[in-house]
N, C-alpha and C positions, 0 to 999 in steps of 0.2 A: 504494500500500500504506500501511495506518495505521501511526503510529509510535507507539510506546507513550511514549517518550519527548520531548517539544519542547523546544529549548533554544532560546531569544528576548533578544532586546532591542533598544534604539530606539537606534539611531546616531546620531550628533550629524550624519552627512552621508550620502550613501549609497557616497562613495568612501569610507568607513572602516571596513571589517568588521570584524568580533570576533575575535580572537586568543582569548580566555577561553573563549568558546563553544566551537572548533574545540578546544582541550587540555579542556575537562569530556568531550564527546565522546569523543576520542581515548582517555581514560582511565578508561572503561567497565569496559571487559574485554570478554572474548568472551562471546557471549551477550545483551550490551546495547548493544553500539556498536550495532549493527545494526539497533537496537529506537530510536535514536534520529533524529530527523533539527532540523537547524538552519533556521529563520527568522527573519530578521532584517527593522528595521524603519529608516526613517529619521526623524529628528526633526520635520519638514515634512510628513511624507506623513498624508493626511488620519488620522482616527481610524477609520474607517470599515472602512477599506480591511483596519488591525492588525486590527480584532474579525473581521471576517470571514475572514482567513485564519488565526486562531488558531480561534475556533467551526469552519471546514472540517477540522481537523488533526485534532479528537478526542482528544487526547493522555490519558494517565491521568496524567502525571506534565507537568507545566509550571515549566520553570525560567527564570526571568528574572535577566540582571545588572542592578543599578542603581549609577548612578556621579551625580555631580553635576549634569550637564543633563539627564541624563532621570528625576530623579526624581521630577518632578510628570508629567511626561507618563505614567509607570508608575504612577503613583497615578492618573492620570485612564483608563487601560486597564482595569485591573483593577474597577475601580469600574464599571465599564459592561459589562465583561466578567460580572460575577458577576448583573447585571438580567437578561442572558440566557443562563446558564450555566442555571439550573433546577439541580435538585435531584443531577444528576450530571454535576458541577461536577470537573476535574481536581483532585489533589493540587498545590498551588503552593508553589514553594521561590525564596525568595532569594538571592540573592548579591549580590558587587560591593561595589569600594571603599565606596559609602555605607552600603551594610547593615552592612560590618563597624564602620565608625564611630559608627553610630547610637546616642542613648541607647535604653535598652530600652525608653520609652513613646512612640516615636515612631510615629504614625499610618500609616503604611506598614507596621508590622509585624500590623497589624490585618488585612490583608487577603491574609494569607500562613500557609500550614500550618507549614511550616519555615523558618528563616532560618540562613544558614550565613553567620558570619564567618573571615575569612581567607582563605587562600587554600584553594580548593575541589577539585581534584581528588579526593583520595580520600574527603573528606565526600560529596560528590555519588553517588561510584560506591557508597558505603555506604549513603545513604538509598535510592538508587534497587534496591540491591540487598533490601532490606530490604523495600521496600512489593513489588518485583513478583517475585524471586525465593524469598525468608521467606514471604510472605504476611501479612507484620506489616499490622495496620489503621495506617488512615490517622492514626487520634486518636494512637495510641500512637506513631508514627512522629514524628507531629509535636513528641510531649512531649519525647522521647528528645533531636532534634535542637535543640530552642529553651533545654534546659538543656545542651546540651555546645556550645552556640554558642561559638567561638572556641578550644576545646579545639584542634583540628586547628595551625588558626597559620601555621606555615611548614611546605610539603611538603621533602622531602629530593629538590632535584629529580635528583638523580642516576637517580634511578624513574621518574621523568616521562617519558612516550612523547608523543614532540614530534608535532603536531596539524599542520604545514605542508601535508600532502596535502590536507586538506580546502577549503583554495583552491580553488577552480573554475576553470574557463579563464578565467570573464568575471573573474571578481575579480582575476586575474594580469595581463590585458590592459588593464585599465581601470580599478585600483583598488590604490590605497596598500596593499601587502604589509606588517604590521605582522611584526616577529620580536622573540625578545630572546637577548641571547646572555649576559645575567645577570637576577638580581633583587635587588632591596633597592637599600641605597644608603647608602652611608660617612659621609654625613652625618646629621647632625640636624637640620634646619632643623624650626624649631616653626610652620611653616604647614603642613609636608608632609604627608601620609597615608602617607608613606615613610620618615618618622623613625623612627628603631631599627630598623629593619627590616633585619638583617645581608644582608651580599651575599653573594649565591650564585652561582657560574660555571658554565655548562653545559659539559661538555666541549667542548673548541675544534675538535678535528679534527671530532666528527660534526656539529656546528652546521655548519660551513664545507661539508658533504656536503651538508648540505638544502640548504643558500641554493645550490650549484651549482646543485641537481637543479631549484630554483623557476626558475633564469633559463635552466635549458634547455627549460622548460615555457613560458617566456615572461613571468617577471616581468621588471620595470622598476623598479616605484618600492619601495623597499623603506623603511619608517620603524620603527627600532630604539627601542624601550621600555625599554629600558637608563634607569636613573637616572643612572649614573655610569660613562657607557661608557668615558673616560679616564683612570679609576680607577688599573686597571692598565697603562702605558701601552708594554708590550711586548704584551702582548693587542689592545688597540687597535692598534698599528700592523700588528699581523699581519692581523687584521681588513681595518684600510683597504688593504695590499697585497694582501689576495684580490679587492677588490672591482676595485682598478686593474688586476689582470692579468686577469679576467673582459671589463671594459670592452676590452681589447686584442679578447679571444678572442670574446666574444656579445654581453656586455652593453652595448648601444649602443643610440644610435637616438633622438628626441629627448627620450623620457620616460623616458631613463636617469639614475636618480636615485636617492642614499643619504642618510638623513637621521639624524643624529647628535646626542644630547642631552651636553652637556662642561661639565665646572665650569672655571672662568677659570684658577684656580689650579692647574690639571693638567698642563696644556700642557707637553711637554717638548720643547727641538730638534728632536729626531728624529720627534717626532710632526708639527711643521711642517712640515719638509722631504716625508713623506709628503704631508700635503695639501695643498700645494703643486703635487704633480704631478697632481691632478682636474683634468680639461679641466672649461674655462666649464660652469654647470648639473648639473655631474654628483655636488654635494656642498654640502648643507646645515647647518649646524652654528647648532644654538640651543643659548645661551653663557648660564649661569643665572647676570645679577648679580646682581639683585633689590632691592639697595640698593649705595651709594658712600659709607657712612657708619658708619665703625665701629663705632662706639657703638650705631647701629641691628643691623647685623649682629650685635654680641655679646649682644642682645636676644635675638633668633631664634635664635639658637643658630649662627651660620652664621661659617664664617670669613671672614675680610676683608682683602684688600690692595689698596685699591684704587687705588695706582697701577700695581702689577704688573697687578691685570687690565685698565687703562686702556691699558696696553703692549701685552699680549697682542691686545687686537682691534683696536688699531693693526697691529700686525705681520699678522691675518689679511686685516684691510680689503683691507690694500697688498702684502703678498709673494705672497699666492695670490686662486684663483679662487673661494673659496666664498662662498654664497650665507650670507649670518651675521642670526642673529635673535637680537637680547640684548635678555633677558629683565629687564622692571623693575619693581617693584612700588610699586605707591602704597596708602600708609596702614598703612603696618608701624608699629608700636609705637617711640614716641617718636621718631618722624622727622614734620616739620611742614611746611609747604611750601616754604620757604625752602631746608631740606635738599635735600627733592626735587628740585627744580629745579634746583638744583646740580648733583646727579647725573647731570640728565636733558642738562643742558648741558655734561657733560664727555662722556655718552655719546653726542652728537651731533655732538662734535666728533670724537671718535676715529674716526666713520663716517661722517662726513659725506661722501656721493658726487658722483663728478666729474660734470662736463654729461655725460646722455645716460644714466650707469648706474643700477643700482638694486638690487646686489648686497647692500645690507645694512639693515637696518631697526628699528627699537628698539621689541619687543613691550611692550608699555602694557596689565601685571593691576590690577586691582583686588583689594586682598586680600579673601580670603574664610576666614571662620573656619571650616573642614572639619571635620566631626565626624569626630571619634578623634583627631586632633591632639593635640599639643601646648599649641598657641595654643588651641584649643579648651578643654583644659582650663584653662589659665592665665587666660582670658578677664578676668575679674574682676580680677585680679590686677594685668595690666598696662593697667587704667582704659581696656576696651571695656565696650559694651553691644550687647548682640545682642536685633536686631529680633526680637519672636516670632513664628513661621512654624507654620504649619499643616502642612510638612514634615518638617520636624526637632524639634518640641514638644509 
């Protein structure tokens, strides 16, 4: 059956489905969820293969997310999509991290009816109500939404009908369950695309209903989008105690796995002692220092102790069993190699592992100046120069 509406985009992997696609979806209403259906794409998988199973869809309505790594590959679709699209060609709507950050004459919005910044939910169910239940035209639709771009912003997600059913079996059995059990993020760091962005808590008890109901379905790997799941850290430990008593009850088996995003400084006792009792492999935790230098961190806007956090993944290294990714960044503003290095060599000692293990590992970014940033905007200011891209200028 055709679907009136396609919701798309190009995975960085193919074990990493969309979370965003599955809540635009979900958040239809009656009358449209129905009218939609999801295809997704992976970043690797030839070109061929995207045009042709989007030209077989037919869709009237094509919405694409773009985020960082796919958005030349979505510039290089669409572009080849519209040689063979002819004369009736779907309505195309953007989204996603990038779109929201983009200056307004960036060459990707050229090849788009509407572009929705923010987060999308009820923008999306508005334009799609708009073009196929109003009958509004395409032209007028698209004016409408390219001048109230960014109006929308933050949904109230208290509203939001959480999208977890649209998992599949196969994606539950063989593929990173992404969830979140907040949004936004307490900090400011001036690389993030999540600076100012206030945090938002989904109700606790019905979140903790669906993560049951996924691992009676048969997930495993589950990877939480939380910015700052440690935030609040009676929250978080209630969290990590459903997931320990679940592993008791189902959740088992060898691709039982929670992955956790923690700022260094959050860490309290009691949230140790929790992860402490994760059997080996069953708990991930990427630990965002980013720098070990004050003076750099109060650049970024980010706060800084860094002996306390040099302690802290000392104490996770050696007291418990998680698998630890501490995050570092090279080329932050006013940090030189000499700093770095330093950093890199205090962080290799606080995890430096024994013969034979390989629980813990120091992720090595390269920064990148994200559009809608902060740093983005500051750019000049704090003596970068940004290469000019055919993507972003």
């Amino acid at each position: 059956m055709r679907a009136d509406i396609i919701l798309s985009t190009i995975n960085a992997k193919w074990i990493h489905p969309s979370l965003a696609l599955r809540l635009l979806k979900a958040n239809l209403g009656a009358g449209l969820e129905e009218r939609c259906r999801i295809i997704e794409f992976a970043l690797r998988q030839p070109l061929r293969e995207k045009i042709d199973a989007l030209l077989s869809a037919r869709p009237r309505i094509l919405g694409l997310s773009v985020s960082i790594w796919n958005h030349g590959a979505t510039i290089e679709l669409l572009t080849a999509l519209r040689k063979e699209w002819g004369p009736s060609r779907p309505f195309v709507a953007l989204g996603g991290p990038e779109i929201t950050g983009l200056p307004a004459g960036a060459p990707i919005f050229d090849l788009a009816d509407a572009c929705i910044r923010g987060e999308g939910e009820s923008a999306f169910r508005e334009l799609c109500n708009a073009l196929l239940q109003d009958g509004a035209s395409a032209s007028a639709v698209g004016k409408i939404f390219d001048e109230r771009a960014g109006v929308h912003g933050r949904e109230d997600i208290a509203t939001i009908k959480n999208a977890y059913a649209f998992y599949d079996d196969e994606d539950l059995r063989k593929k990173f369950v992404y969830v979140e059990s907040s949004r936004g993020c307490h900090n400011s760091c001036a690389f993030c695309q999540s600076a100012g962005d206030k945090l938002r808590e989904f109700p606790l008890d019905a979140f903790l209903q669906e993560m049951r109901t996924l691992i009676a379905r048969g997930a495993r790997a589950f990877k939480f989008l939380d910015r700052s799941f440690n935030y609040n850290s009676e929250r978080a430990i209630t969290i990590m105690e459903f997931f320990l008593e679940e592993h008791r009850r189902e959740w088992n088996g060898p691709r039982a796995c929670v992955h956790f995003e923690m700022h260094p400084l959050l860490f309290t006792p009691g949230m140790i002692r929790t992860i402490a009792r994760f059997p080996p492999g069953t708990l991930r935790l990427e630990v965002g220092i980013q720098t070990l230098n004050k003076k750099v961190a109060a650049l970024i806007c980010r706060a800084s102790n860094p002996a306390r956090e040099i302690e802290v993944l000392r104490v996770l290294r050696w007291e418990t069993s998680a698998i630890i990714h501490a995050d570092l960044i090279a080329g932050l503003p006013g940090e030189g190699i000499e700093s770095f290095a330093k950093g890199f060599d205090m962080l290799w000692e606080a995890l430096a592992p024994q013969a034979g293990e390989g629980r813990a590992e120091i992720q090595l970014g390269i920064l990148k100046a994200l559009p809608g940033t902060p740093l983005w905007r500051r750019i000049e200011a704090l003596g970068f120069g940004i290469a000019q891209s055919r993507h972003t200028r």
